[in-house]
C-alpha positions as CSV (number, residue, x, y, z in Angstrom):
1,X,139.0,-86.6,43.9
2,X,140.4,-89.7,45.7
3,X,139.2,-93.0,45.1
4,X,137.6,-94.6,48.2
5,X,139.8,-97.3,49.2
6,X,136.9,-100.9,49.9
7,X,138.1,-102.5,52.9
8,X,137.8,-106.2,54.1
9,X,137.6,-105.6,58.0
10,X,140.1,-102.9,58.2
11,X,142.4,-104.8,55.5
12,X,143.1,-103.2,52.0
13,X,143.5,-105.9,49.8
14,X,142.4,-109.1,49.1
15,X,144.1,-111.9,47.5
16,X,141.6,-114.9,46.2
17,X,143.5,-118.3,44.7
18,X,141.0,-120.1,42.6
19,X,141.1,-123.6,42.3
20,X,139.9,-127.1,43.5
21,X,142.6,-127.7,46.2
22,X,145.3,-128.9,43.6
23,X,148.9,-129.2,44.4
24,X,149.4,-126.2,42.1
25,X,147.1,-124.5,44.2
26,X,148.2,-125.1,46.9
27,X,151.6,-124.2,45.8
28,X,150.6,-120.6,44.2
29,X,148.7,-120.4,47.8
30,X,152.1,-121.0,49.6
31,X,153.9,-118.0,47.2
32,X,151.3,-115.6,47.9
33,X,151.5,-115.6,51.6
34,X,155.0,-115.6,50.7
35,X,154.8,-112.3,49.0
36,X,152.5,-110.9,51.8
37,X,155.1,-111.7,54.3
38,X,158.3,-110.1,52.4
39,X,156.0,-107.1,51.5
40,X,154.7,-106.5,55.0
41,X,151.2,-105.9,53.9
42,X,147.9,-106.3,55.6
43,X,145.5,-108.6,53.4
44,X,142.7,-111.4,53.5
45,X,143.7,-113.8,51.1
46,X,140.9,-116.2,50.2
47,X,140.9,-119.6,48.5
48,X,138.2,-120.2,46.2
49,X,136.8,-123.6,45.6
50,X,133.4,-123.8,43.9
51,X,133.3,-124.1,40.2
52,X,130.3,-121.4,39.6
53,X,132.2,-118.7,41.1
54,X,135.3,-119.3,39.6
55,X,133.8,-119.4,36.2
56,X,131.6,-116.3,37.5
57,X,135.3,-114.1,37.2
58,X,135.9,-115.1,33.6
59,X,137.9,-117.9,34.8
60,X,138.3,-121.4,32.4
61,X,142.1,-123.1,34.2
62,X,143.1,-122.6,37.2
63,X,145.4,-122.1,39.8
64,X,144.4,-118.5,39.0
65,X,145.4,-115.2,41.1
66,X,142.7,-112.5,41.6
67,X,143.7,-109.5,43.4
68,X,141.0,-107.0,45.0
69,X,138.8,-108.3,42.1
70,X,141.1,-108.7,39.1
71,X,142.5,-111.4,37.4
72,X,146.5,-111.2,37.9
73,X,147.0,-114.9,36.4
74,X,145.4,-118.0,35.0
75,X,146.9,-121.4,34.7
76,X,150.2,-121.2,36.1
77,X,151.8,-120.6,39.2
78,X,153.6,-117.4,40.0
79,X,156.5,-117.0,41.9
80,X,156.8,-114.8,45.0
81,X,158.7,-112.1,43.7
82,X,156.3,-112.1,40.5
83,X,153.2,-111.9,43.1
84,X,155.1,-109.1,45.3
85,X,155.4,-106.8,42.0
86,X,151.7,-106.9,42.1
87,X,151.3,-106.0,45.9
């Protein structure tokens, strides 16, 4: 049996940064559109702000990278290439 793929509007995946608008943030932000772009992909990618729900994930530093519900990275800021890999 197949797994049943969620959607987000007709998109795939979904890219959240979580973090409180920081320049690493910000930056990490930047490298994941990034990654979209040279991948080609079809995603939503969301920031998160509010403290509760970032704690909610399991999360304690930030910038962090969650992909279609899983934390990818905590504290530091990937690069594109490292954020592609995980596309």
């Amino acid at each position: 049996m197949f797994p049943i793929m969620e959607t987000y509007g007709g998109i795939s995946m979904k890219i959240q940064i979580l973090g409180a608008g920081c320049p690493k943030c910000k930056q990490l932000e930047a490298h994941a559109r990034e990654a979209v772009a040279t991948k080609g992909v079809d995603v939503v990618i969301e920031k998160v702000t509010d403290t509760d729900e970032i704690m909610e994930m399991g999360v304690m530093m930030t910038p962090a990278l969650v992909i279609d519900g899983e934390v990818k990275s905590v504290g530091k800021v990937l690069t594109p290439d490292q954020i592609a890999a995980q596309l």
